[in-house]
N, C-alpha and C positions, 0 to 999 in steps of 0.2 A: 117876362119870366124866361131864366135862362135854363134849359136842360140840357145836361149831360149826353152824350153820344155814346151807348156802351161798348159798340165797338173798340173806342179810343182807349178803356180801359186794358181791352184784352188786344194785345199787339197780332198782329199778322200769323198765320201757321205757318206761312214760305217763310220767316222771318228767322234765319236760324244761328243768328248771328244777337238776338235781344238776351240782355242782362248780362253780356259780357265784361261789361265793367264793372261786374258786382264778381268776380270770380279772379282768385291769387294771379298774377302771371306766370304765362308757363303752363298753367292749365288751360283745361277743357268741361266742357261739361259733360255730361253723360248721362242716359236717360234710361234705364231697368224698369222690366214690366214687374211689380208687385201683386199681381194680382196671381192669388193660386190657383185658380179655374182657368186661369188664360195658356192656352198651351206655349207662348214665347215666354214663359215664366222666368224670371231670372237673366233674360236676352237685354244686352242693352243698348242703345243706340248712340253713335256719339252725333247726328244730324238731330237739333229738335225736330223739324219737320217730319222726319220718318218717325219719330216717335210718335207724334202727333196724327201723323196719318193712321200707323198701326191702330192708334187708340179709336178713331173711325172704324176701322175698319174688321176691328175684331169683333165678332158676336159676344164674347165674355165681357166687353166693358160696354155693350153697348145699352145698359140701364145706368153706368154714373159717368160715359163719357161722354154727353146728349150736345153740350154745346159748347161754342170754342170757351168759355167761362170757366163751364165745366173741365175740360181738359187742360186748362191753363192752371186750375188745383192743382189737379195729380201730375202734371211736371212739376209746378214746382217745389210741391211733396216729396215725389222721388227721388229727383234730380240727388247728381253728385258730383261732385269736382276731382277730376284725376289727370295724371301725366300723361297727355299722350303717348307719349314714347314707354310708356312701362305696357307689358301684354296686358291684351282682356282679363278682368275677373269679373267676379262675381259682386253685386251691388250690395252694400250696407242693408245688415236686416238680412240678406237672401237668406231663405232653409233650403236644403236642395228636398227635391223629392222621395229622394229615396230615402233607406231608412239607414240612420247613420253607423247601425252595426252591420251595414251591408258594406260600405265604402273602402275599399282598400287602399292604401296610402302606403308610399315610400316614410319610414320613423326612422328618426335617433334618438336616444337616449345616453346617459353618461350610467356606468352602475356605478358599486360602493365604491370601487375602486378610481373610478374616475376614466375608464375604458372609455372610448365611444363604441356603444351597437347599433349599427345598423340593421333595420329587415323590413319588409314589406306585408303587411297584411292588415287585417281591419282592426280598428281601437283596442277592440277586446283580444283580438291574436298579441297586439302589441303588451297589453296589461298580463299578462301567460306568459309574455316569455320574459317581462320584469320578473313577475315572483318567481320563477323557473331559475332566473339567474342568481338570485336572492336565495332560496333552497339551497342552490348550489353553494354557493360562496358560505351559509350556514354550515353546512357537510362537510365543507372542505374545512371549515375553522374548528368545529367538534373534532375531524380528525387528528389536524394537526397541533393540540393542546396540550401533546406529550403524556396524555394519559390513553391507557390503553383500554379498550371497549371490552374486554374481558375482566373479572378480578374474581381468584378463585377458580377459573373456571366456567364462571358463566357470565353470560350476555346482561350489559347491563339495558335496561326497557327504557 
């Protein structure tokens, strides 16, 4: 009777160089901690090793990342393929923590006229100064209609 070796299943953790031939060229892989109790939430590693170790070594996975088995799942769950050469982001799936009407961001947008605006502030600052401009551009068109906001005398409502 012959039995399998489970090791032989689950490759090496120094080994950080496996599945590379399953990955576009030009790429890399890249390893983001998914777990949202984990305080490296959203950190990702481009070494599997270090990723591997982390998943050791952190208290928050240490009930699903019990054995190298187990951790050889959630790489290759998380795992993702990207440029090296392009900067860090953030890994497919990530939410950030915070809450998303807090986050301030550099926006453009085009208005009705086809303007580009720029400004910086959180989603909802950015949706405010859409209808802001949108108001505006209403007012300016009421004005200019060639009719005049009086007749008679009074104010038309």
């Amino acid at each position: 009777m012959t039995t399998s070796n489970p090791s032989s299943l689950t490759p090496s953790e120094f080994d950080d160089e496996v599945d590379d031939s399953d990955i576009p060229p030009g790429h890399i892989w890249a390893y983001p901690c998914k777990l949202l109790s984990c305080p490296d939430y959203g950190k990702s590693w481009l070494l599997r090793s270090n990723f591997l170790a982390h998943l050791q070594d952190r208290e928050a996975h240490i009930t699903t990342a019990t054995t190298p088995a187990a951790r050889r799942s959630i790489e290759l769950a998380w795992r993702y393929a990207t440029d090296p050469y392009l900067p860090p982001r953030a890994a497919p799936g990530f939410r950030s923590r915070e809450d998303p009407d807090e986050q301030v961001w550099d926006y453009g947008f085009k208005d009705d006229t086809g303007k580009v605006i720029t400004g910086t502030g959180t989603l909802k600052e950015m949706e405010i100064h859409k209808a802001a401009l949108r108001r505006q551009a209403e007012e300016k068109e009421g004005n200019d209609d060639g009719h005049n906001d009086c007749e008679n005398g009074h104010r038309k409502a």
